[in-house]
C-alpha positions in Angstrom: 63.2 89.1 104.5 65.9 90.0 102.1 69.6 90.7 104.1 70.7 94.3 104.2 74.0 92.8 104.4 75.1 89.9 101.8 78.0 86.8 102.2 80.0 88.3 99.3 80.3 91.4 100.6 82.4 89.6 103.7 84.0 86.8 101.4 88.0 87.3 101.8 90.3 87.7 104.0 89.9 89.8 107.6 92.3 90.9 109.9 89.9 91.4 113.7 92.1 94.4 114.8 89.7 95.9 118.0 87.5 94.6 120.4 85.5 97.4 122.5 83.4 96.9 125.2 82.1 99.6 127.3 85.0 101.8 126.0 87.3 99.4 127.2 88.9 98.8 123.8 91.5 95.9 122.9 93.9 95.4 120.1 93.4 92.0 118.4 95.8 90.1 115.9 93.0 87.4 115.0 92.9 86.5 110.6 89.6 85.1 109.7 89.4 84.1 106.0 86.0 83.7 104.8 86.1 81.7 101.9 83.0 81.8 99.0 82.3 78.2 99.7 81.0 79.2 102.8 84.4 77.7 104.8 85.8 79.7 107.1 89.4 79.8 109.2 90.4 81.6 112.4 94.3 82.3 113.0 95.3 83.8 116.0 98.7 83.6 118.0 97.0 80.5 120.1 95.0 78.3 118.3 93.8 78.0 114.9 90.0 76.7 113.9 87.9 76.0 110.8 84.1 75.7 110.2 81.2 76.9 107.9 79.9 80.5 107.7 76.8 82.5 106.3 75.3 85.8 106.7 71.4 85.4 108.2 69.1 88.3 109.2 71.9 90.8 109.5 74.3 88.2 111.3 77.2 86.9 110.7 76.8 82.9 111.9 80.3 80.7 112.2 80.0 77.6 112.7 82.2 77.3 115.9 82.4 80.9 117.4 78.4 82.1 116.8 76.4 84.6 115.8 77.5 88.4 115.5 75.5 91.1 114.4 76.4 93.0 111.6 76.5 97.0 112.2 78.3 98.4 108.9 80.3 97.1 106.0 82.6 98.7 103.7 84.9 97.4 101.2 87.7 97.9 103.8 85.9 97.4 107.1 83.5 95.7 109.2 82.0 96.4 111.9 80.1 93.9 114.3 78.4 93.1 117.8 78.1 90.1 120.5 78.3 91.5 123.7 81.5 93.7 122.8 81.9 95.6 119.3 84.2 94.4 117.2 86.1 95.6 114.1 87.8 94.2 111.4 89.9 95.5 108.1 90.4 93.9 104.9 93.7 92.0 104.4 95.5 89.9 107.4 97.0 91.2 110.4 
């Protein structure tokens, strides 16, 4: 089964902005930089993390934080869903 969404179209740098749940909606000052050798790394203002990433059957799989699914992707935005939705625009927070 061929991806509707591709790695390349996520590769660079992401700045998590909103988290929604249940219209409970949160601002978020998280950078992810997903780099094309399938590294990734997670800045926020308490901890920072690296791992591996890919895109599998419409997900979005990092190594240490799981599997989101991805809902819509745009040059400037992504869109994506574990429990809560969660957004994120190109370029770092």
């Amino acid at each position: 089964m061929a991806n509707a969404f591709e790695a390349a179209e996520l590769n660079g740098t992401w700045s998590f902005y909103e988290q929604d749940a249940a219209g409970n909606v949160v601002s978020k000052k998280v950078t992810i930089t997903l780099n094309k050798d399938g590294s990734y790394h997670w800045v926020d203002n308490f901890w920072r993390q690296n791992g591996t990433w890919s895109v599998e059957e419409n997900r979005l799989m990092m190594s240490n934080v799981g599997s989101h699914k991805l809902i819509s992707i745009t040059a400037d935005e992504v869109e994506m869903k574990r429990g809560s939705t969660m957004r994120m625009r190109k370029g770092s927070r």
